[in-house]
VEXDREN-2710 file (C-alpha; in Angstrom, 1 decimal):
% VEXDREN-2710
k/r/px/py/pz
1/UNK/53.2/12.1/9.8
2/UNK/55.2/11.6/6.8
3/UNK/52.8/10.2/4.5
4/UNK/50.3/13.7/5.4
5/UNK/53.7/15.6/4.3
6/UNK/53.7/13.6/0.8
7/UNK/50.6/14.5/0.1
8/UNK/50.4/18.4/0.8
9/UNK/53.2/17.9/-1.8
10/UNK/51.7/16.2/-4.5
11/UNK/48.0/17.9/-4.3
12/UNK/47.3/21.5/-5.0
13/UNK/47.4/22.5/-1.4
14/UNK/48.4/26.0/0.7
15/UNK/49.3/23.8/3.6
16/UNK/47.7/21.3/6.2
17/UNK/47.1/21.4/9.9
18/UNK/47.7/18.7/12.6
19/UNK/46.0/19.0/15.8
20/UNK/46.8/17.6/18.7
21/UNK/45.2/14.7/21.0
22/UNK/43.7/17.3/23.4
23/UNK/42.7/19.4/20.6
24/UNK/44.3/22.1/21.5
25/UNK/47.1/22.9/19.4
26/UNK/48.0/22.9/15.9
27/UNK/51.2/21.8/13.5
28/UNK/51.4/23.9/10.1
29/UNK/52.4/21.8/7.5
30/UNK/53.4/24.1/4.0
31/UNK/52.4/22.9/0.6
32/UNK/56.6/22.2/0.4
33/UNK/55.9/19.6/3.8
34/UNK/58.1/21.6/5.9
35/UNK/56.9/21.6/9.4
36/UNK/56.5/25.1/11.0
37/UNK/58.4/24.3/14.7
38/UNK/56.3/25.8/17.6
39/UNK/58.7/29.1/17.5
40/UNK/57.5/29.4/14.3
41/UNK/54.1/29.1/14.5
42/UNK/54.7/31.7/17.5
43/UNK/56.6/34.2/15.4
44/UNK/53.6/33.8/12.4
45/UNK/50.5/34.4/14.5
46/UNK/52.1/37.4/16.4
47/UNK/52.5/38.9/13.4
48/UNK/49.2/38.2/12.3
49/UNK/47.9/39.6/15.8
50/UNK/50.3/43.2/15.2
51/UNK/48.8/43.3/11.6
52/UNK/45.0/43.0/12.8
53/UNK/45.1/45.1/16.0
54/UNK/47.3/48.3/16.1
55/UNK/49.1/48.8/18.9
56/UNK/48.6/45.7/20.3
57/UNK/49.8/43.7/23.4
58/UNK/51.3/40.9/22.6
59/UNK/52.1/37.7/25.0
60/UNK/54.6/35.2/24.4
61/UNK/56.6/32.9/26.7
62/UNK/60.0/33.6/27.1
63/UNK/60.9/30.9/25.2
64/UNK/59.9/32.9/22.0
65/UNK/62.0/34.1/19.1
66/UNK/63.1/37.6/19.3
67/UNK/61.7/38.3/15.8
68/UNK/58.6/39.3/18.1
69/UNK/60.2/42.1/19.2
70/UNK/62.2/43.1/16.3
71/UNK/58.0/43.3/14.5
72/UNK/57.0/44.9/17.2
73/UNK/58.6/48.1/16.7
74/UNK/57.1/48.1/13.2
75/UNK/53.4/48.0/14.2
76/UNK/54.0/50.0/17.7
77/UNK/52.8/47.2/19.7
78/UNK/54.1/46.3/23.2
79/UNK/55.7/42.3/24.1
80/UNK/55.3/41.0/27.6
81/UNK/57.0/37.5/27.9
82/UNK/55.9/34.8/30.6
83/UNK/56.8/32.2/32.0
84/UNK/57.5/29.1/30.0
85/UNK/54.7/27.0/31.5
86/UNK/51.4/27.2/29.6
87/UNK/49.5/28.2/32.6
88/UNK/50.9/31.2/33.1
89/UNK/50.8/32.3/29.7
90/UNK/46.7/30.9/29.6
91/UNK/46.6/33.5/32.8
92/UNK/47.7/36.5/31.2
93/UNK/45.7/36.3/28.4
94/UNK/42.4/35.4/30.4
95/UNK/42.6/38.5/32.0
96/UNK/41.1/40.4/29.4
97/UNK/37.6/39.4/27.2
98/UNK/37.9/41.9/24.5
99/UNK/38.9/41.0/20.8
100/UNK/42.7/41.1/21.2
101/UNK/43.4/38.8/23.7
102/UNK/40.5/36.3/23.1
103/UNK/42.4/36.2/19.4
104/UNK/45.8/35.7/21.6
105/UNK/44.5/32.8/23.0
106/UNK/42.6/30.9/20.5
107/UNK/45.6/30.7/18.9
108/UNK/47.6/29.3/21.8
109/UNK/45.0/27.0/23.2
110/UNK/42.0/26.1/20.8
111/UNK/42.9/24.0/18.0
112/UNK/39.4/24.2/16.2
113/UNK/39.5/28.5/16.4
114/UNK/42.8/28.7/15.2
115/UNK/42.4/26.9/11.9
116/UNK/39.2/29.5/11.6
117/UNK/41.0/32.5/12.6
118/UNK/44.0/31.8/10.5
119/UNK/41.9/30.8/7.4
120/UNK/40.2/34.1/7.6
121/UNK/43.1/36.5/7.9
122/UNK/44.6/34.6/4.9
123/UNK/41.4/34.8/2.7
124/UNK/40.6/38.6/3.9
125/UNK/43.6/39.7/3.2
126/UNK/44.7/37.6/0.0
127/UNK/48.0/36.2/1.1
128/UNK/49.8/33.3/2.3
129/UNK/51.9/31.5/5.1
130/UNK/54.9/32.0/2.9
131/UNK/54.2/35.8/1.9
132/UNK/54.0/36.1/6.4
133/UNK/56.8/34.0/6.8
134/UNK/59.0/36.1/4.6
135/UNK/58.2/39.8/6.5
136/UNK/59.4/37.6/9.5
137/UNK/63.1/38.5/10.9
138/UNK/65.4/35.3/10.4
139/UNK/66.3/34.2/14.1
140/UNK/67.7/30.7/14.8
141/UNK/66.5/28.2/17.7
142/UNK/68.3/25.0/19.0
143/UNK/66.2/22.7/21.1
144/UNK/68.2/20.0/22.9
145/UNK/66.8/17.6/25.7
146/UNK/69.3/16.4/28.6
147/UNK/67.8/13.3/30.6
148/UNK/68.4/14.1/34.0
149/UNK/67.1/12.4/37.2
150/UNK/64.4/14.8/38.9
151/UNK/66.7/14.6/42.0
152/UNK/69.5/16.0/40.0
153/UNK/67.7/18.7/38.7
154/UNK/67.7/21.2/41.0
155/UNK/71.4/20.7/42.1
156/UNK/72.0/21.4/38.7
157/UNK/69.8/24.7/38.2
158/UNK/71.8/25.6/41.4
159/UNK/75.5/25.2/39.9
160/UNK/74.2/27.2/37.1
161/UNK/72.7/29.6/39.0
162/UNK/75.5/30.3/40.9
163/UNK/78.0/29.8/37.9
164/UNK/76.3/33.1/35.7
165/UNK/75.1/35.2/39.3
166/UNK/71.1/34.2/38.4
167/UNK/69.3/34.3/42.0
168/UNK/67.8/30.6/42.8
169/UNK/64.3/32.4/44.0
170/UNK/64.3/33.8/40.0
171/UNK/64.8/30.9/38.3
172/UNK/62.2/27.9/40.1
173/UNK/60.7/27.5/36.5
174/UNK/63.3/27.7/34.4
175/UNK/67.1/29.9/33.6
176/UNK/67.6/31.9/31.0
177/UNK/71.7/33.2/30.9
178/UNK/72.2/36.2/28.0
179/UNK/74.9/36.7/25.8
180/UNK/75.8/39.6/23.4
181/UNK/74.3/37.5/20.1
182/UNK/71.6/35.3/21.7
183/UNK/70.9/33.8/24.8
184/UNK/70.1/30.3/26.3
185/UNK/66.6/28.8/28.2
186/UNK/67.1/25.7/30.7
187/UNK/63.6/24.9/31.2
188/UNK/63.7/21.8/33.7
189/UNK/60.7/18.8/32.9
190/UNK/60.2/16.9/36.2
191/UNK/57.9/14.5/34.4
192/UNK/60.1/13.3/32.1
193/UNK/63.3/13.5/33.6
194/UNK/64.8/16.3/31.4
195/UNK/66.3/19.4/31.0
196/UNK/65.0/21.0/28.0
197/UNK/67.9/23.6/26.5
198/UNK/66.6/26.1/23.9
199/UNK/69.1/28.6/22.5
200/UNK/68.5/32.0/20.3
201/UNK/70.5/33.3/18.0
202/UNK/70.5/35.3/14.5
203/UNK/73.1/33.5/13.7
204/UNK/72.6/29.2/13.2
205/UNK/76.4/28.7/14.3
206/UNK/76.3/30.3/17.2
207/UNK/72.5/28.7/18.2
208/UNK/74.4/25.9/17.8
209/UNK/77.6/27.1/19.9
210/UNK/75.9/27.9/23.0
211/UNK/73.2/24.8/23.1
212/UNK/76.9/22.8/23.2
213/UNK/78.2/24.1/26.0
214/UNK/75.5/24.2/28.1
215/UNK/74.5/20.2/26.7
END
């Protein structure tokens, strides 16, 4: 929490990790106790993936930032997207043992062997979340939640659907409408009674713009 923050900012710290309950995720937390967002963390360990395996494959959900692909064309590797639910991301990657993908997915799913793998690459090749950061293209994301009754939910995907010509049999998981300068991800949460909206954009204004109007 905050007082973890205060500290990476007062001690002599490169950053700090939070894991979660299940242990199978991590929080960055920079020396500065800015909190890395999950896009974020995305964006830094494809990069690190690209810069340890040439031409690789890299999986991300479709929720990702488009920095991903942008990198991609630097380091010749390829970017398949998923669907936004875990599992069939966890799928994708499974289907393979060798180096590449086990890396993928330690870094997605296993909290202890992503600390390890990212404290290596940062020791190995004497650098720092910053130095990544900064060789990452600057791409804005708006995350908005919309409480909405699970029995409105699909009435709604349906409207939208049928408002920007997306078949219904495409979008049971989520809807993703693209513009010209970004694009917008209605990913619905039966549990809690939401409708998560992320929108992309290079630009933070227009992020911003298109999260409105679909909120």
């Amino acid at each position: 929490g905050e007082d973890f923050r205060q500290s990476l900012k007062l001690g002599s710290y490169d950053f700090g990790v939070i894991c979660d309950y299940k242990c199978e995720s991590i929080t960055i937390i920079k020396n500065s106790g800015e909190k890395l967002s999950e896009f974020e963390y995305c964006a830094l360990t494809s990069l690190i993936i690209m810069k340890s395996f040439p031409d690789a494959d890299i999986y991300v959900s479709e929720s990702a930032p488009e920095s991903i692909e942008i990198m991609a064309k630097e380091y010749s590797a390829r970017v398949h997207r998923t669907k936004v639910s875990p599992p069939y991301l966890m799928n994708e990657l499974s289907k393979s043992n060798n180096k590449l993908f086990l890396h993928q997915f330690i870094y997605r799913f296993d909290a202890v062997g992503a600390i390890i793998l990212l404290l290596d690459f940062l020791h190995t090749k004497n650098t720092t979340i910053e130095t990544l950061q900064s060789e990452i293209p600057l791409t804005h994301i708006v995350c908005t939640d919309i409480s909405c009754k699970i029995d409105n939910q699909s009435k709604v995907l349906k409207e939208l659907c049928h408002k920007h010509n997306i078949e219904p049999e495409k979008a049971q998981d989520a809807i993703k409408v693209t513009f010209e300068n970004g694009w917008v991800l209605l990913v619905p949460k039966k549990a809690d009674s939401i409708i998560n909206v992320i929108s992309h954009s290079y630009s933070q204004e227009y992020a911003q713009e298109i999260s409105d109007i679909f909120t």
